[in-house]
N, CA, C and O atoms as a GROMACS GRO file, in nm:
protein
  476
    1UNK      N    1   2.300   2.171   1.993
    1UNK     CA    2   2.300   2.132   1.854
    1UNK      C    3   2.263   2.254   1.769
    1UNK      O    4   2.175   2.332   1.808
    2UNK      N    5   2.312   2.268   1.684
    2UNK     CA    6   2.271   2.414   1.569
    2UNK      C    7   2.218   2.320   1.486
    2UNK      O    8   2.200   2.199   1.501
    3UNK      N    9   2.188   2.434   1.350
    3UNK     CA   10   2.110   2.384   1.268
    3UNK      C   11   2.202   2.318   1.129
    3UNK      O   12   2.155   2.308   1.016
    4UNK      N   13   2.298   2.291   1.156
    4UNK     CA   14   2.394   2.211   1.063
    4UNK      C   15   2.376   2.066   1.072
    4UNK      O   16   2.361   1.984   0.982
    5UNK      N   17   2.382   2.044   1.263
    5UNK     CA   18   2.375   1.960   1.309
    5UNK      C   19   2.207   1.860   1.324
    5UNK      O   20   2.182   1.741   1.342
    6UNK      N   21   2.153   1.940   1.311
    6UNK     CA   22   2.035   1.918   1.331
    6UNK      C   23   1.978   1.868   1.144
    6UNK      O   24   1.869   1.810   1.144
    7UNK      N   25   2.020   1.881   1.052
    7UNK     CA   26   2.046   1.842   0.939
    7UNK      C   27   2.050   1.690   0.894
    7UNK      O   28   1.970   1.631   0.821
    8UNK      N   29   2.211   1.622   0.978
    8UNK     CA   30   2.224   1.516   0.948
    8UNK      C   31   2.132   1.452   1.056
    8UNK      O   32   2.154   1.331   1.054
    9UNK      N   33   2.023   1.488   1.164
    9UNK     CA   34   1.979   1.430   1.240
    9UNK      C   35   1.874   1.357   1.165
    9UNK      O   36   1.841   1.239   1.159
   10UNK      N   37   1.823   1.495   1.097
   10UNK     CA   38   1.684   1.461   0.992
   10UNK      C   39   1.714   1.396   0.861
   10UNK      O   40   1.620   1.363   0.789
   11UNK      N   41   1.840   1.375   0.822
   11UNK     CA   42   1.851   1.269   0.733
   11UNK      C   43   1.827   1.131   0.775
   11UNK      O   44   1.780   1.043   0.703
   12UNK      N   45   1.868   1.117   0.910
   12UNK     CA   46   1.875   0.991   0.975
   12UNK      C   47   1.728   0.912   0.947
   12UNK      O   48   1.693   0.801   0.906
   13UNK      N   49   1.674   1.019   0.987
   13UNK     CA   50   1.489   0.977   0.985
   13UNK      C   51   1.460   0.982   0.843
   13UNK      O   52   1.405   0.888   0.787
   14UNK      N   53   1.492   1.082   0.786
   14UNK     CA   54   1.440   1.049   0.687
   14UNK      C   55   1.528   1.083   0.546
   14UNK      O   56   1.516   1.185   0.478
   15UNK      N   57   1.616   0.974   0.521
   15UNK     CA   58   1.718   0.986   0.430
   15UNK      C   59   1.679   1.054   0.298
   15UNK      O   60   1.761   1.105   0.222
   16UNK      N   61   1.580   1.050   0.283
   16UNK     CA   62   1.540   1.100   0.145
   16UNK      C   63   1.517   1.249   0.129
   16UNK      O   64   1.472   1.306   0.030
   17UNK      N   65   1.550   1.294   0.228
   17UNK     CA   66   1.546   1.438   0.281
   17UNK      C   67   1.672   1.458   0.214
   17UNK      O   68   1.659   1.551   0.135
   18UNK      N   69   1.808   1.402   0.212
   18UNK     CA   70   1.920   1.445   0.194
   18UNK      C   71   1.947   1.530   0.031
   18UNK      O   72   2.016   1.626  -0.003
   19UNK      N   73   1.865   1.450  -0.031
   19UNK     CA   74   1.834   1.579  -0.132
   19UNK      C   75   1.805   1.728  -0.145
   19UNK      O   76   1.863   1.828  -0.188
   20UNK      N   77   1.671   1.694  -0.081
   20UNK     CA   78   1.673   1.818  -0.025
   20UNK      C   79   1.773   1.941   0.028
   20UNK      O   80   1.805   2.045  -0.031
   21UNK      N   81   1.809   1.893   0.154
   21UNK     CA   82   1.887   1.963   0.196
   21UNK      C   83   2.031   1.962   0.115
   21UNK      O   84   2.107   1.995   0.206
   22UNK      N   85   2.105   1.946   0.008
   22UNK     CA   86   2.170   1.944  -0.083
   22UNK      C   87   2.188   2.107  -0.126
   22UNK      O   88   2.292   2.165  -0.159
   23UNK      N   89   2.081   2.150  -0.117
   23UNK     CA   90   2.078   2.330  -0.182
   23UNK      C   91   2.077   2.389  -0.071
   23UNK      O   92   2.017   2.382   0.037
   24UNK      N   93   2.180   2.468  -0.133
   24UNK     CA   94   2.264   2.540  -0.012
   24UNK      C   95   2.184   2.658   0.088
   24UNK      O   96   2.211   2.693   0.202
   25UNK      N   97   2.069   2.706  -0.008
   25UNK     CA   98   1.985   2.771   0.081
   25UNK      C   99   1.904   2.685   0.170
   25UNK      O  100   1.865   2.759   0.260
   26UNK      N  101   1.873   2.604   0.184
   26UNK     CA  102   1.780   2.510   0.247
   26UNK      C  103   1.877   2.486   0.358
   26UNK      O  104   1.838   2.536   0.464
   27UNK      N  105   2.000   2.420   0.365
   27UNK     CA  106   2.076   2.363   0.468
   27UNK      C  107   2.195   2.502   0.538
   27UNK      O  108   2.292   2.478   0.610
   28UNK      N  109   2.146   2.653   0.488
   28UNK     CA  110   2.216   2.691   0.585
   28UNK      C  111   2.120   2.868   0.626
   28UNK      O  112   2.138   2.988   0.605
   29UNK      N  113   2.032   2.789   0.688
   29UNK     CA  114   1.949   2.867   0.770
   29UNK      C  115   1.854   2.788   0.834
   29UNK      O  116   1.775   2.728   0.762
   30UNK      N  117   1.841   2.769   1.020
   30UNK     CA  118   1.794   2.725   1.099
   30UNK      C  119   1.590   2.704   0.993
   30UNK      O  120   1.534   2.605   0.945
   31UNK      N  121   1.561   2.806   0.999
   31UNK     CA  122   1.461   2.855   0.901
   31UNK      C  123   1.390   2.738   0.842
   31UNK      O  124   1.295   2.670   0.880
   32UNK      N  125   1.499   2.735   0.696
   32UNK     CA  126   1.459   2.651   0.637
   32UNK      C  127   1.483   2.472   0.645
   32UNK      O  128   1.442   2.374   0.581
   33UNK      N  129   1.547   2.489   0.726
   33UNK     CA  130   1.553   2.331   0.778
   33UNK      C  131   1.451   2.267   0.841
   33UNK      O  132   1.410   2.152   0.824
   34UNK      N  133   1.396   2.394   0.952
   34UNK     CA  134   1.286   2.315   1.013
   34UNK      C  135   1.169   2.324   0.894
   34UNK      O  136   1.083   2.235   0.888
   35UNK      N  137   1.170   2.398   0.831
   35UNK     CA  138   1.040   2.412   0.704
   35UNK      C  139   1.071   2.335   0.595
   35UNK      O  140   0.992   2.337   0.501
   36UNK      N  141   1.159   2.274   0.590
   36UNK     CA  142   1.222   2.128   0.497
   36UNK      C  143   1.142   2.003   0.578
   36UNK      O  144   1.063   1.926   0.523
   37UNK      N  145   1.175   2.001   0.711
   37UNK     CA  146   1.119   1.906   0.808
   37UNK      C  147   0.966   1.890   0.791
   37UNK      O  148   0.904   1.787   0.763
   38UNK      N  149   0.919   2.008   0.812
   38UNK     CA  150   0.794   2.062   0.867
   38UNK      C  151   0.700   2.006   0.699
   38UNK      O  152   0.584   1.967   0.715
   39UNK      N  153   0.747   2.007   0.578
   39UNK     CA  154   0.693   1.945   0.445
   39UNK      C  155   0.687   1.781   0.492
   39UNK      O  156   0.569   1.746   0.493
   40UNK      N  157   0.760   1.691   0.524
   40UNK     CA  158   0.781   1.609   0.533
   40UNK      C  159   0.668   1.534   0.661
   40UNK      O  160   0.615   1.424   0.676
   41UNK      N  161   0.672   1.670   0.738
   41UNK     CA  162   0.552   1.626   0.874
   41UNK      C  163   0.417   1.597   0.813
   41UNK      O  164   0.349   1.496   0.830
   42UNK      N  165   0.376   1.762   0.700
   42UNK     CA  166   0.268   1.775   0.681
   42UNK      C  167   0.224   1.595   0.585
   42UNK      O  168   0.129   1.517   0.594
   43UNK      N  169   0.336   1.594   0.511
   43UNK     CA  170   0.279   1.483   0.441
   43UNK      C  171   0.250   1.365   0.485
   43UNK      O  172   0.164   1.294   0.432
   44UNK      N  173   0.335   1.324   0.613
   44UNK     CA  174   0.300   1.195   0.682
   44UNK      C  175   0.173   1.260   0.768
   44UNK      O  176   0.093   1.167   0.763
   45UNK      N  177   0.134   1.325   0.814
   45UNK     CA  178  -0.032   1.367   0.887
   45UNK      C  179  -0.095   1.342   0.779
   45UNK      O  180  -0.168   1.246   0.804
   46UNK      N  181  -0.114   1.387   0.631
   46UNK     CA  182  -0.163   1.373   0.543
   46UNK      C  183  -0.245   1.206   0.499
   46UNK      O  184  -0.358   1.186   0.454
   47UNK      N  185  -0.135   1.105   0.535
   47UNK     CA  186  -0.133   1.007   0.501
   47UNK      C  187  -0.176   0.946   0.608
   47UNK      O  188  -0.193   0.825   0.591
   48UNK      N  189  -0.205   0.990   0.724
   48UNK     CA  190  -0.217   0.939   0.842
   48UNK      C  191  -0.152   0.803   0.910
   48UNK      O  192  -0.199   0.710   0.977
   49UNK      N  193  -0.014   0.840   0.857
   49UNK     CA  194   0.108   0.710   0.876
   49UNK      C  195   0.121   0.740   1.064
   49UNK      O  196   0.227   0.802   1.072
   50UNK      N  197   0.084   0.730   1.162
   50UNK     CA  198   0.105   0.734   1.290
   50UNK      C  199   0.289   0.712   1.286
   50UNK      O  200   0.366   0.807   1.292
   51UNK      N  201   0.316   0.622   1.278
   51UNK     CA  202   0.427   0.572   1.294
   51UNK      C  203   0.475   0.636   1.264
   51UNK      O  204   0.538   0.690   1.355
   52UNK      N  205   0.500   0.700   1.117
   52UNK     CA  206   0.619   0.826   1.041
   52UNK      C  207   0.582   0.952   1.190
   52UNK      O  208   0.678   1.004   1.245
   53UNK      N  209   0.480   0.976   1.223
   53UNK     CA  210   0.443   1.084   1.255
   53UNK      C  211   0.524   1.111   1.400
   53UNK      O  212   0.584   1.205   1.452
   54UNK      N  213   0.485   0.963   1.434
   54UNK     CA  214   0.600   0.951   1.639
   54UNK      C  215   0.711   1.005   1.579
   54UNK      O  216   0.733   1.126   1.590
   55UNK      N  217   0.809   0.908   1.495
   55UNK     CA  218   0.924   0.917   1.471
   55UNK      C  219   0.948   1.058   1.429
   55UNK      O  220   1.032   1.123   1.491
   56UNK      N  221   0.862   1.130   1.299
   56UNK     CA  222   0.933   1.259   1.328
   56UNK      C  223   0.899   1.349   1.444
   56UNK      O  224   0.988   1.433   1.460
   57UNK      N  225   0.807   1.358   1.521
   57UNK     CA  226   0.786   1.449   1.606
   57UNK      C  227   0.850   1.412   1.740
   57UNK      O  228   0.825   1.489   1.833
   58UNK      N  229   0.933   1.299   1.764
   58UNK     CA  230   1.031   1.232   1.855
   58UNK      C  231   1.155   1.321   1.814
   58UNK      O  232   1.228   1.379   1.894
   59UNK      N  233   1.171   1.322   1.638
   59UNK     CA  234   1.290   1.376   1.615
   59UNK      C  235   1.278   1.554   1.649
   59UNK      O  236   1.373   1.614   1.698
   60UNK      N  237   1.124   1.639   1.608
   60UNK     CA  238   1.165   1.732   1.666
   60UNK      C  239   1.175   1.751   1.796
   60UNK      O  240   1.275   1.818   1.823
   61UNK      N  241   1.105   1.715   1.898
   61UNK     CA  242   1.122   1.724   2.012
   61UNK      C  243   1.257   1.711   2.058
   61UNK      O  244   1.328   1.795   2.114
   62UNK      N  245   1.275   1.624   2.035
   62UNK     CA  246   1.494   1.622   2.062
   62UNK      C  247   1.561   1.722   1.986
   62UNK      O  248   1.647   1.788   2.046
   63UNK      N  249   1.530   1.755   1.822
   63UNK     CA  250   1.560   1.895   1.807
   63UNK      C  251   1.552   2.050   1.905
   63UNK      O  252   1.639   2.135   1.925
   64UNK      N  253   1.451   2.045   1.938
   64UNK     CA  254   1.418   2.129   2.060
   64UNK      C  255   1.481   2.138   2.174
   64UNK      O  256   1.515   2.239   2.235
   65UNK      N  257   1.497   2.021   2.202
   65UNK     CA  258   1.522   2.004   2.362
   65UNK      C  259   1.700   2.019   2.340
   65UNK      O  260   1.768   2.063   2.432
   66UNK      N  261   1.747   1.988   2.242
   66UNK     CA  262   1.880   1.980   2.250
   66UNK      C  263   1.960   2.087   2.138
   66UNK      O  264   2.081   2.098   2.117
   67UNK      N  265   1.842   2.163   2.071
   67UNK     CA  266   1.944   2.273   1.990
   67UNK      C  267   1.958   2.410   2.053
   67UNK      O  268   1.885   2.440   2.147
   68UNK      N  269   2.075   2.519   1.994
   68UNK     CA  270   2.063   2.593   2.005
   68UNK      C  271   1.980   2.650   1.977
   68UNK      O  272   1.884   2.601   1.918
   69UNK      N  273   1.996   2.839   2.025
   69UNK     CA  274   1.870   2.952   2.043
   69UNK      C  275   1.802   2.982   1.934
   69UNK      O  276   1.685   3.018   1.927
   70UNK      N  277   1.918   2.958   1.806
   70UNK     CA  278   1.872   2.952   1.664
   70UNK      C  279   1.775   2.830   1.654
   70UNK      O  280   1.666   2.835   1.597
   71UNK      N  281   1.823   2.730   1.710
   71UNK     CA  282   1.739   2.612   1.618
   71UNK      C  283   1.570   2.638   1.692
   71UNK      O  284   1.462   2.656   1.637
   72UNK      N  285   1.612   2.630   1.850
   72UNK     CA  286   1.485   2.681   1.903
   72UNK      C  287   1.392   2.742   1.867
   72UNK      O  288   1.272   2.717   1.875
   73UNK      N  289   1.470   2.865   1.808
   73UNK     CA  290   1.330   2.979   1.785
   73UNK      C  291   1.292   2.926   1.625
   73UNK      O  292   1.194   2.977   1.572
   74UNK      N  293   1.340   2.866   1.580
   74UNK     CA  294   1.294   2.816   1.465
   74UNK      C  295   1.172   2.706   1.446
   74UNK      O  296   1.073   2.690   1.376
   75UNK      N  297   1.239   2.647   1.545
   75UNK     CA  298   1.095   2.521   1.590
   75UNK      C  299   1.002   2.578   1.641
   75UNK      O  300   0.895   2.519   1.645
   76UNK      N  301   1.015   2.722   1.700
   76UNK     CA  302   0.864   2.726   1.803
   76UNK      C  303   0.791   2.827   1.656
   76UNK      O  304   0.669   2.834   1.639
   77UNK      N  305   0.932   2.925   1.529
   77UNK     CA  306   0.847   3.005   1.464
   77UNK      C  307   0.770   2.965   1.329
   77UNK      O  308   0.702   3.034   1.252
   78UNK      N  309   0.817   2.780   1.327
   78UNK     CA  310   0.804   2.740   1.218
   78UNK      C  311   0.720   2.653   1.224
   78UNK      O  312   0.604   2.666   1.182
   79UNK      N  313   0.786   2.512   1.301
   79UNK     CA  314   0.694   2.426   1.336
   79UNK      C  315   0.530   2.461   1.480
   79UNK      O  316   0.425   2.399   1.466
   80UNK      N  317   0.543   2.529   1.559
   80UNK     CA  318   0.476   2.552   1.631
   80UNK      C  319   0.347   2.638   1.555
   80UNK      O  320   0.231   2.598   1.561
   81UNK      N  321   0.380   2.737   1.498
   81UNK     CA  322   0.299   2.828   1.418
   81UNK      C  323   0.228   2.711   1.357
   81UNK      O  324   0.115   2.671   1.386
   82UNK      N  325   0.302   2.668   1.278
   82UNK     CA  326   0.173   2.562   1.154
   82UNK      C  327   0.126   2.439   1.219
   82UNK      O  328   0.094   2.339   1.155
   83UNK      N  329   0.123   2.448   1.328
   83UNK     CA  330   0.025   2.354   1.407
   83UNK      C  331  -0.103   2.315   1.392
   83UNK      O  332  -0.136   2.197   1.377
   84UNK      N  333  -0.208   2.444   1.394
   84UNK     CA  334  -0.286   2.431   1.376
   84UNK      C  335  -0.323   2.433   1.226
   84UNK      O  336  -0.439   2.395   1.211
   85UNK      N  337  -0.256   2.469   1.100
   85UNK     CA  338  -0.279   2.468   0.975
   85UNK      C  339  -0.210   2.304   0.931
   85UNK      O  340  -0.231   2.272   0.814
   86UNK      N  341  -0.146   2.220   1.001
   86UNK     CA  342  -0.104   2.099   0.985
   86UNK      C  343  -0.236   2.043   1.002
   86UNK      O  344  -0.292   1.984   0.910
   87UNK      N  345  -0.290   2.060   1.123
   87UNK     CA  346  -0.448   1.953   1.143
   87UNK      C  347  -0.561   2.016   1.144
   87UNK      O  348  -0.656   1.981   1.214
   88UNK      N  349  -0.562   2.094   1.083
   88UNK     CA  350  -0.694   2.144   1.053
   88UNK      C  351  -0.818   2.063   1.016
   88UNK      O  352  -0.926   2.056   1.075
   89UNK      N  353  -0.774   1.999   0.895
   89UNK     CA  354  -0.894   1.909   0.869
   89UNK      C  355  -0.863   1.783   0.929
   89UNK      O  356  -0.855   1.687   0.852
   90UNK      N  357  -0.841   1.762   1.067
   90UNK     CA  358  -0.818   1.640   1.119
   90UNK      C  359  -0.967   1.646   1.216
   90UNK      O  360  -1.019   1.750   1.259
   91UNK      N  361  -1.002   1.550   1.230
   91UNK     CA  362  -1.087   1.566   1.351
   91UNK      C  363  -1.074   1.568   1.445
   91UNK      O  364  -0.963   1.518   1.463
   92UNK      N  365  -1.137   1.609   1.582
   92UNK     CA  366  -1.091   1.602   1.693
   92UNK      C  367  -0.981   1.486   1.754
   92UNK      O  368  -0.865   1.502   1.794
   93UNK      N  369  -1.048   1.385   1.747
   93UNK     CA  370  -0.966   1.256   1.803
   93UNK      C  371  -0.830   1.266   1.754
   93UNK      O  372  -0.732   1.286   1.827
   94UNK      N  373  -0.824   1.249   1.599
   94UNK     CA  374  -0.705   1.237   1.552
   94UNK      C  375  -0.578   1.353   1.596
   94UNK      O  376  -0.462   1.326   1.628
   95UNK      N  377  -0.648   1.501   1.584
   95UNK     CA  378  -0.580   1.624   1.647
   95UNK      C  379  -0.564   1.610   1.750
   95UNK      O  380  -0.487   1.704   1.773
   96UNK      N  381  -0.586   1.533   1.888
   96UNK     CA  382  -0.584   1.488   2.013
   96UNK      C  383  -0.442   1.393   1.992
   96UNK      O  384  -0.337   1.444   2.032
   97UNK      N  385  -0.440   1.297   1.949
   97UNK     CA  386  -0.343   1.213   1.917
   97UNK      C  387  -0.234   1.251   1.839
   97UNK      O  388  -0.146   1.168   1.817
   98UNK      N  389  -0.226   1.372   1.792
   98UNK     CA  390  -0.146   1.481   1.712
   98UNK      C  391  -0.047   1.523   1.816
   98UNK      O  392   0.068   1.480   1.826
   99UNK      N  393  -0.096   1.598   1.881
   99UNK     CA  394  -0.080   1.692   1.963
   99UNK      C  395  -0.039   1.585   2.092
   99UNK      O  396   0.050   1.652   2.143
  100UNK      N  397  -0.044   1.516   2.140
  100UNK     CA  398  -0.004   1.397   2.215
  100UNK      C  399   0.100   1.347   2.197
  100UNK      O  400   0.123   1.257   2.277
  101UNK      N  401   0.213   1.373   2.089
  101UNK     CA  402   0.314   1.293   2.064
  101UNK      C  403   0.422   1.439   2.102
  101UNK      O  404   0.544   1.434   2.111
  102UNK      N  405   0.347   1.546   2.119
  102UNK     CA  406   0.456   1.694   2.139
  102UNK      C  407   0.511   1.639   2.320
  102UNK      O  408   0.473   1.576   2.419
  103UNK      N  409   0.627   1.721   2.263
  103UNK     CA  410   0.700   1.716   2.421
  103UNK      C  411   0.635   1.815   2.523
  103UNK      O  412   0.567   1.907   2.479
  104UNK      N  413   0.653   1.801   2.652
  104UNK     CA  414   0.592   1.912   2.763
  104UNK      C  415   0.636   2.020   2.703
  104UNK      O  416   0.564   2.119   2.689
  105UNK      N  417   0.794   2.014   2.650
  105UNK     CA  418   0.804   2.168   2.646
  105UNK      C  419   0.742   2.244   2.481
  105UNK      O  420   0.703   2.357   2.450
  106UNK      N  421   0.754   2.150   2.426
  106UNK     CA  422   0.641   2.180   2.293
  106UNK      C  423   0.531   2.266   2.308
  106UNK      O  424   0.510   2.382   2.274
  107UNK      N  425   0.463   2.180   2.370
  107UNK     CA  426   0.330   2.130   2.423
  107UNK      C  427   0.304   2.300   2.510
  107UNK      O  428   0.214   2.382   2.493
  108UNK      N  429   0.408   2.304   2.593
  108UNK     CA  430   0.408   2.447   2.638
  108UNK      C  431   0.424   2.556   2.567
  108UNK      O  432   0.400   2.669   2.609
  109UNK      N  433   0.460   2.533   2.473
  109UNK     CA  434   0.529   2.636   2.351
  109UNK      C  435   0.353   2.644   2.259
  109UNK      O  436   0.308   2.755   2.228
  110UNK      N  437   0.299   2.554   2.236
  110UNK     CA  438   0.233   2.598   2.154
  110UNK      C  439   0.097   2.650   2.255
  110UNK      O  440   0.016   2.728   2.204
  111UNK      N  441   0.084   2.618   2.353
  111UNK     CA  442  -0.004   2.663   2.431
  111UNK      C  443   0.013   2.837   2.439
  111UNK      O  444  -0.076   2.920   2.421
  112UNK      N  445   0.125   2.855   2.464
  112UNK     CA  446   0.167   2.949   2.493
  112UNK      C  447   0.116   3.080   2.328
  112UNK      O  448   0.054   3.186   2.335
  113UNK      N  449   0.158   3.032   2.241
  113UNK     CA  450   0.118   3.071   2.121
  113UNK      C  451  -0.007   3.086   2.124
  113UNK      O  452  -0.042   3.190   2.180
  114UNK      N  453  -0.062   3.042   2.097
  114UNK     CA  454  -0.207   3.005   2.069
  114UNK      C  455  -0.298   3.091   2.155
  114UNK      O  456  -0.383   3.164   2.106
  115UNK      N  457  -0.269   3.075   2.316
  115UNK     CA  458  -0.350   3.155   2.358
  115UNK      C  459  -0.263   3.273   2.450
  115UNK      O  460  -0.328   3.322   2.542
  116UNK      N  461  -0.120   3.323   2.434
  116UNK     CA  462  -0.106   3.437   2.491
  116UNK      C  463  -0.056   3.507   2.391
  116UNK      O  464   0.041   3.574   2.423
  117UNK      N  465  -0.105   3.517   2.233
  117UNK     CA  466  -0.047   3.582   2.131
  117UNK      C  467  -0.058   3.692   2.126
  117UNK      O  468   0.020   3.787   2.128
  118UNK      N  469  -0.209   3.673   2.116
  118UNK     CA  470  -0.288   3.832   2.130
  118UNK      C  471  -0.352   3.846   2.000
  118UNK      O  472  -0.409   3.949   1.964
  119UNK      N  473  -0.339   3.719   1.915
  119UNK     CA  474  -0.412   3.722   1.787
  119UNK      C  475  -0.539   3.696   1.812
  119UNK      O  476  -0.620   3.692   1.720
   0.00000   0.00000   0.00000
C-alpha cells in the first residue's frame, strides 16, 4: 500500500479527515499523511475515547504492516517518534494500555527507538 492508498484507508476511519486531506500538500507526501493521522490520534488520547484509540491504532498497524518503504518509514519517523510526547501526561496505567494496542512489529519499532537511538 503507498501513501495514496493509505489515504482513503484513513478516511474510512475517520471520514472527517477527508477534508483534510483535500490539500494537496497534505495528501501527497507519505509525511504528512501519517502527521494528518497522528493529529487525529493525539486528540482521541486526549479525550481518552479508548475505542477511537483501538480503531485508529488497528488502522495504523495495518498501515504498517501492509504499506510500502515510504509509508513505513513514515510511521516509524512520525508516528513512532511522538510516542512518547502523545502520553506524556498519561499515567502509567493508562500509557500501559496505550502502548498495548501497538502491533509486535510497532511495538518493536518503538522499542527499538527509544532505547537503541543513542539519544
Amino acid at each position: 500500500m503507498n501513501y495514496k492508498e493509505a489515504v482513503s484507508e484513513i478516511i474510512k476511519v475517520i471520514p472527517q479527515s477527508k477534508k483534510d486531506f483535500s490539500e494537496t500538500y497534505i495528501s501527497n507526501n507519505p509525511y504528512m499523511v501519517i502527521n494528518t493521522f497522528l493529529r487525529y490520534i493525539k486528540k482521541s488520547i486526549q479525550e481518552n475515547n479508548n475505542e477511537v484509540i483501538q480503531q485508529y491504532f488497528q488502522k495504523m498497524n495495518d498501515l504498517y504492516e501492509k504499506g510500502d518503504a515510504a509509508l513505513k518509514n513514515a510511521v516509524e519517523n512520525v508516528f513512532i517518534y511522538s510516542l512518547d510526547s502523545l502520553t506524556f501526561s498519561c499515567k502509567a496505567v493508562r500509557r500501559q494500555e496505550i502502548f498495548s494496542m501497538l502491533s509486535l512489529s510497532l511495538n518493536k519499532k518503538y522499542l527499538h527507538q527509544v532505547y537503541k537511538s543513542g539519544l
